[in-house]
Backbone bond lengths (Angstrom), bond angles and torsions (degrees), N, CA, C in turn:
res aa  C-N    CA-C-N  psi(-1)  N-CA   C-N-CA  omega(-1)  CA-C   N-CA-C  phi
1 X - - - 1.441 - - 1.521 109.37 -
2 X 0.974 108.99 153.31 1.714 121.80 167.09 0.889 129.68 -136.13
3 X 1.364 134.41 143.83 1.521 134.87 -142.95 1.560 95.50 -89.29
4 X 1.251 114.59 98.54 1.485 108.25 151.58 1.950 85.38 -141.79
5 X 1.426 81.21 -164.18 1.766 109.49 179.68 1.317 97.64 -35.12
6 X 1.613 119.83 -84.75 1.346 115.82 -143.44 1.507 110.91 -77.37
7 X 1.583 118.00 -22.40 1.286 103.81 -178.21 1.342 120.24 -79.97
8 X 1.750 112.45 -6.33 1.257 122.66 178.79 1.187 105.54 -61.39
9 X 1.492 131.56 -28.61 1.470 117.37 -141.13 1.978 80.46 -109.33
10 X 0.951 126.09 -17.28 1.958 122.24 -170.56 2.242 82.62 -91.74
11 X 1.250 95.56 -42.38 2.408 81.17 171.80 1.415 103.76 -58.11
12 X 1.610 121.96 -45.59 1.716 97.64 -164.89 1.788 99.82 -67.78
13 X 1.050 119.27 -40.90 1.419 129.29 -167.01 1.460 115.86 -54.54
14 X 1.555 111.47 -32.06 1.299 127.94 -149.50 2.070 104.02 -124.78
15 X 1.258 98.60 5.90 2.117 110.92 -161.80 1.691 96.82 -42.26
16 X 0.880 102.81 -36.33 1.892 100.11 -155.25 1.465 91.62 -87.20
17 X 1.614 140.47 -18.88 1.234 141.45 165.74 1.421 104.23 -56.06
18 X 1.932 114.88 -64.28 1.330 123.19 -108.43 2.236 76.02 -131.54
19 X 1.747 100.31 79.68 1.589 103.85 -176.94 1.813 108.03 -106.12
20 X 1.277 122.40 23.66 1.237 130.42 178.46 1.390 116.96 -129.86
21 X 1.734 112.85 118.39 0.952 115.62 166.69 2.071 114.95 -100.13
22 X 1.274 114.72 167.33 1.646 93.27 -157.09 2.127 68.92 -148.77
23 X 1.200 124.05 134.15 1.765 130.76 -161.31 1.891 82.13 -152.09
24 X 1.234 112.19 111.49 1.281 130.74 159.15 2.006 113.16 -80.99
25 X 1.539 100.12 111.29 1.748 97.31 -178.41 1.426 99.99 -102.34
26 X 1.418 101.51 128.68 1.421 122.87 160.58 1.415 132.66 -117.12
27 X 1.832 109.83 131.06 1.546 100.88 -166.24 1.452 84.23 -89.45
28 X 1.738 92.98 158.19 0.857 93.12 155.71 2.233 119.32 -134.85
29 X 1.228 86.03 148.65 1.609 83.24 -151.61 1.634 109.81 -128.12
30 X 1.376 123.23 95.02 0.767 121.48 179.95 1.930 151.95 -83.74
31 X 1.466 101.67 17.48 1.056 142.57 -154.61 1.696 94.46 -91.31
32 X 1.518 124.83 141.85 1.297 127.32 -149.18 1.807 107.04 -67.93
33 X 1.409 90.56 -41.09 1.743 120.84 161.43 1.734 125.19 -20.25
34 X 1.585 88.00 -65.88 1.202 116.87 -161.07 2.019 121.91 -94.81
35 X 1.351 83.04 -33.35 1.527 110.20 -165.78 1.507 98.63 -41.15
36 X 1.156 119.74 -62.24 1.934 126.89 -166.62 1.914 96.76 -66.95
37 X 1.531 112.77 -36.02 1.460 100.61 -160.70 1.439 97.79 -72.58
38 X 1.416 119.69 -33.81 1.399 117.11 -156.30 1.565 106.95 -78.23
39 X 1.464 109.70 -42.29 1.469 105.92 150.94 1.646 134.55 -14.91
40 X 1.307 71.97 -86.46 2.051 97.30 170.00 1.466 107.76 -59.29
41 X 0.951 146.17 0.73 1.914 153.73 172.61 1.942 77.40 -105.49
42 X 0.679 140.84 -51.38 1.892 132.91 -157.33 1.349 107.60 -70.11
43 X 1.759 105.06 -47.23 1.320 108.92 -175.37 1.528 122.83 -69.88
44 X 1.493 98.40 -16.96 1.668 124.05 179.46 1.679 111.45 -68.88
45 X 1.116 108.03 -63.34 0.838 101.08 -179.59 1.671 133.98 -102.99
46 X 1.349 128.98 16.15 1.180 161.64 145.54 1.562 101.35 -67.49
47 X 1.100 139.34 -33.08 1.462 144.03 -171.95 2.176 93.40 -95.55
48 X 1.231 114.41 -51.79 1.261 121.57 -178.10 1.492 101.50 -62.37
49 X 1.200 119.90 -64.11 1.938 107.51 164.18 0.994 162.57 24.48
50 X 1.870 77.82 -88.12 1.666 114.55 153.84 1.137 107.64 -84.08
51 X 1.112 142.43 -22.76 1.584 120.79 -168.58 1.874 99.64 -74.57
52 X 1.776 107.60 -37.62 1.620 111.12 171.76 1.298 124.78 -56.27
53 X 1.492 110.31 -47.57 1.800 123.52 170.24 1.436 98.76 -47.94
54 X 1.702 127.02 -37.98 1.609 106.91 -162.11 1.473 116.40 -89.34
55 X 1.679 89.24 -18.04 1.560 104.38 -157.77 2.187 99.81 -72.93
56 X 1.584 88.44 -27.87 2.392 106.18 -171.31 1.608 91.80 -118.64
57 X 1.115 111.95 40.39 1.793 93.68 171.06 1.407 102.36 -91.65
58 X 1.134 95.72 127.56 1.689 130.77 -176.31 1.071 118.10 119.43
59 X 1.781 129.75 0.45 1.388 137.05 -143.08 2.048 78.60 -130.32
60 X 1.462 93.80 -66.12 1.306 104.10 -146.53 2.141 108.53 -89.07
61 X 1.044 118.60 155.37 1.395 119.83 154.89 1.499 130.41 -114.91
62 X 1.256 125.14 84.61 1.357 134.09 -177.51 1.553 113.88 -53.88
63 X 1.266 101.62 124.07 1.681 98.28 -170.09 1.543 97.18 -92.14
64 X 1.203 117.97 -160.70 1.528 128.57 157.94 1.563 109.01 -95.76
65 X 1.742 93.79 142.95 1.195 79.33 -173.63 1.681 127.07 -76.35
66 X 2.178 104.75 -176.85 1.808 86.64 -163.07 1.774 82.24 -118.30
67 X 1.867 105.67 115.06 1.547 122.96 153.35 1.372 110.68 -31.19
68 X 1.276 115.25 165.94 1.297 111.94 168.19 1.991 89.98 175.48
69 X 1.131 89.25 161.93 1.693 115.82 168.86 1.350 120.58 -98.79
70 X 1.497 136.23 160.95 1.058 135.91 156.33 1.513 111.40 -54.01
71 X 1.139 126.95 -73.80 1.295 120.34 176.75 1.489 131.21 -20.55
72 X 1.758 104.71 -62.29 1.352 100.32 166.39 1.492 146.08 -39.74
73 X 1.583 122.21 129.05 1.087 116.22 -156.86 1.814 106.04 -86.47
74 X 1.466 102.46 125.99 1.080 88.77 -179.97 1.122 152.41 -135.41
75 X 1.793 87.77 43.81 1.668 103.76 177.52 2.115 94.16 -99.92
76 X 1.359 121.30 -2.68 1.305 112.74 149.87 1.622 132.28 -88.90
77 X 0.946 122.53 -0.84 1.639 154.26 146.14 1.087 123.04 -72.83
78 X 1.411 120.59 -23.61 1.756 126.84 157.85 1.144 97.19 -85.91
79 X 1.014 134.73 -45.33 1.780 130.74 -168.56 1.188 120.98 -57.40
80 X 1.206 98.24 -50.08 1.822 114.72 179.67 2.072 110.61 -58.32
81 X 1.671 92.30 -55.39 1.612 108.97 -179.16 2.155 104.03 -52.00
82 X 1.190 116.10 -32.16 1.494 122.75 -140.81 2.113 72.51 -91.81
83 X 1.265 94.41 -37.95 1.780 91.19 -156.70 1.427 93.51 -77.57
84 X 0.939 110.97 -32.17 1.924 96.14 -171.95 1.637 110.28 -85.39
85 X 1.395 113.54 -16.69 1.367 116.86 174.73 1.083 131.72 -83.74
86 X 1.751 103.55 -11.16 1.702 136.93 168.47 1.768 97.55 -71.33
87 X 1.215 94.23 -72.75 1.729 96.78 167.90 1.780 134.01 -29.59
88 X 1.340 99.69 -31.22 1.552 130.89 -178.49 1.455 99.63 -81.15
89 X 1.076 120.67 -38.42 1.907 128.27 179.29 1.607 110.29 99.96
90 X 1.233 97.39 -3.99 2.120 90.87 162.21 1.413 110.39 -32.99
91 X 0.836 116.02 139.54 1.421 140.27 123.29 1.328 134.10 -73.01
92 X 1.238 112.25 -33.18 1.236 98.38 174.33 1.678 105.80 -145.93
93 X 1.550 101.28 143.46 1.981 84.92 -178.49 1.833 86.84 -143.74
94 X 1.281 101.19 145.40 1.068 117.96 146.89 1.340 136.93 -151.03
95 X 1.389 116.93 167.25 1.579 137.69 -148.38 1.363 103.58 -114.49
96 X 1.850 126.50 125.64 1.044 144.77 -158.80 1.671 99.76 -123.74
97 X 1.140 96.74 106.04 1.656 94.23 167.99 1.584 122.26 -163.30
98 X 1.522 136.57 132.89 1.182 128.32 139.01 1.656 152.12 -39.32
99 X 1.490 93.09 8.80 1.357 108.29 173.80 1.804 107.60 -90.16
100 X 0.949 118.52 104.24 1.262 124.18 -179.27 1.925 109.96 -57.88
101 X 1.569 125.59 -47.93 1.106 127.10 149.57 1.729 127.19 -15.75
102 X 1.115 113.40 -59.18 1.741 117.38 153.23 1.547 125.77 -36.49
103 X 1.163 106.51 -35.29 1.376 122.00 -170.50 1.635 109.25 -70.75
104 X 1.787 108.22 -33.05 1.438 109.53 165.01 1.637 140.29 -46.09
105 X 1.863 84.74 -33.55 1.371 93.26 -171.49 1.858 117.90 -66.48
106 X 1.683 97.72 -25.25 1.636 86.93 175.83 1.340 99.85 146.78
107 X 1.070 122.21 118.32 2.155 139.34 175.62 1.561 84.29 -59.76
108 X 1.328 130.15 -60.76 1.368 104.71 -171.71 1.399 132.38 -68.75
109 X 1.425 95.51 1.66 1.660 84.15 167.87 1.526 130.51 -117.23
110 X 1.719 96.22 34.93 1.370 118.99 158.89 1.702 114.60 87.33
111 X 1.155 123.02 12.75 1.308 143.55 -174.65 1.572 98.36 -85.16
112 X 1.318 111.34 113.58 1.472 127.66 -168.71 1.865 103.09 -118.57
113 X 1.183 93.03 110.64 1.829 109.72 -168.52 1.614 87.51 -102.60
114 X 1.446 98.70 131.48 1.633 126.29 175.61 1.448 110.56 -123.33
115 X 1.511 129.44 106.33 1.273 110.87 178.68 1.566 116.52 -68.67
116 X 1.506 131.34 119.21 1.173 127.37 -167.64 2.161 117.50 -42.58
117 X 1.250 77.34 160.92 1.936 77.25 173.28 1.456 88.05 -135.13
118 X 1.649 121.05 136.69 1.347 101.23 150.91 1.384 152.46 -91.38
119 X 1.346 114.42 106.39 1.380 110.04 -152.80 1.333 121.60 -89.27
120 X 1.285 114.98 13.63 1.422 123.85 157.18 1.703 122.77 -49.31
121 X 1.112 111.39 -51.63 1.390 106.95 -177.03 2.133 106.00 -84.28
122 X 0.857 83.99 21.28 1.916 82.12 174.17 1.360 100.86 -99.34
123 X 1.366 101.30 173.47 1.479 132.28 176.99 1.772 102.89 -100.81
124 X 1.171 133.95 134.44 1.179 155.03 151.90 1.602 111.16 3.35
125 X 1.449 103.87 -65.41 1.610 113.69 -166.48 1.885 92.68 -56.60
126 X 1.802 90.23 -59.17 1.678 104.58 -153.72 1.929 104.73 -54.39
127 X 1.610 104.85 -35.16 1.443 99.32 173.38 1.914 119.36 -72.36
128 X 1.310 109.69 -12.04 1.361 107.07 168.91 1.351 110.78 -74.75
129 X 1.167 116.44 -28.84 1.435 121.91 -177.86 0.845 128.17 -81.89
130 X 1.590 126.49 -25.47 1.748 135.34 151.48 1.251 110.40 -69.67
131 X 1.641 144.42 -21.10 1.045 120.16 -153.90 1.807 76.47 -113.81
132 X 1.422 136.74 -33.29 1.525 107.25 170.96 1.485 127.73 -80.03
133 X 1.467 115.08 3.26 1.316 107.99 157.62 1.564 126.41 -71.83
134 X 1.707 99.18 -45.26 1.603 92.71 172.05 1.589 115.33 -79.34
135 X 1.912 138.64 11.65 0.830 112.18 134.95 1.260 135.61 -74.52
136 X 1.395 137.63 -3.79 1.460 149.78 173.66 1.482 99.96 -64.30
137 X 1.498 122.46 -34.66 1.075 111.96 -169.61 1.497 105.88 -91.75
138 X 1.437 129.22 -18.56 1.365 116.91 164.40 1.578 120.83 -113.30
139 X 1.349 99.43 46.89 1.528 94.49 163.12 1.643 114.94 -107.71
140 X 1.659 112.24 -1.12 1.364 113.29 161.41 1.265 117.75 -86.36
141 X 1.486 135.78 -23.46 1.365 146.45 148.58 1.682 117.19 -36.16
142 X 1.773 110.17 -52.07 1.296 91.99 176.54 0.948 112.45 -85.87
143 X 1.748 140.65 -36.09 1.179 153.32 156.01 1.782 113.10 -11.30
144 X 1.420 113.50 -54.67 1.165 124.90 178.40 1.528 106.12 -58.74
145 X 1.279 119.69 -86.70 1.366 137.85 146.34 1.653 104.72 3.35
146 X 0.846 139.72 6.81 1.824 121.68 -145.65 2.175 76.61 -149.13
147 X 1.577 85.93 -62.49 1.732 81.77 -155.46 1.601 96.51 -68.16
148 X 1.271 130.32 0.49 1.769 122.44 172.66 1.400 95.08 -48.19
């Protein structure tokens, strides 16, 4: 599912089904340096996402993803996201991103670090094929996560 209108209204209907929220973080970095990588980290994992939303649809609710800056602090930006999604009745949420920095805040609090690939310069087939191998590798992550 994905958070717009209509799937909102099959989550209220469906809450005690539908206990995973899944929030893709993207830096964003605008610095001459950075500008193309941070891109290519967005497209990475915005593409990885969806491949999770398709792989647990009915399980999971894919939000949009949450921008952000280097600057921003963002173990108070997890706090805020974790409390209102508590409020929402998740059980379980986790955070998708190529920012390795995230990864500080803590494995237990469901923050799933992907080192980016760039899949811009691929062909179709070959990017289906990178992005369902590294879901093979996190379907024991949520799996785990699930039977707590």
């Amino acid at each position: 599912m994905h958070w717009n209108g209509k799937d909102s209204k099959v989550f209220q209907a469906q809450k005690e089904f539908i206990d995973t929220a899944v929030i893709p973080l993207i830096q964003i970095d605008g610095s001459d340096e950075g500008f193309q990588f941070a891109a290519s980290a967005a497209d990475f994992t915005l593409s990885l996402a969806n491949v999770i939303e398709n792989q647990f649809k009915g399980r999971i609710v894919l939000f949009p993803s949450f921008s952000y800056t280097r600057s921003q602090d963002k173990q108070s930006v997890f706090e805020a996201w974790q409390e209102e999604l508590n409020n929402a009745s998740f059980k379980h949420v986790f955070y998708v991103t190529s920012d390795r920095e995230w990864s500080t805040i803590g494995e237990e609090q469901n923050i799933i670090w992907t080192p980016s690939v760039p899949l811009d310069s691929m062909d179709q087939k070959m990017r289906n094929s990178v992005l369902e191998d590294q879901l093979r590798q996190l379907i024991p992550i949520f799996a785990k996560k699930w039977a707590n």
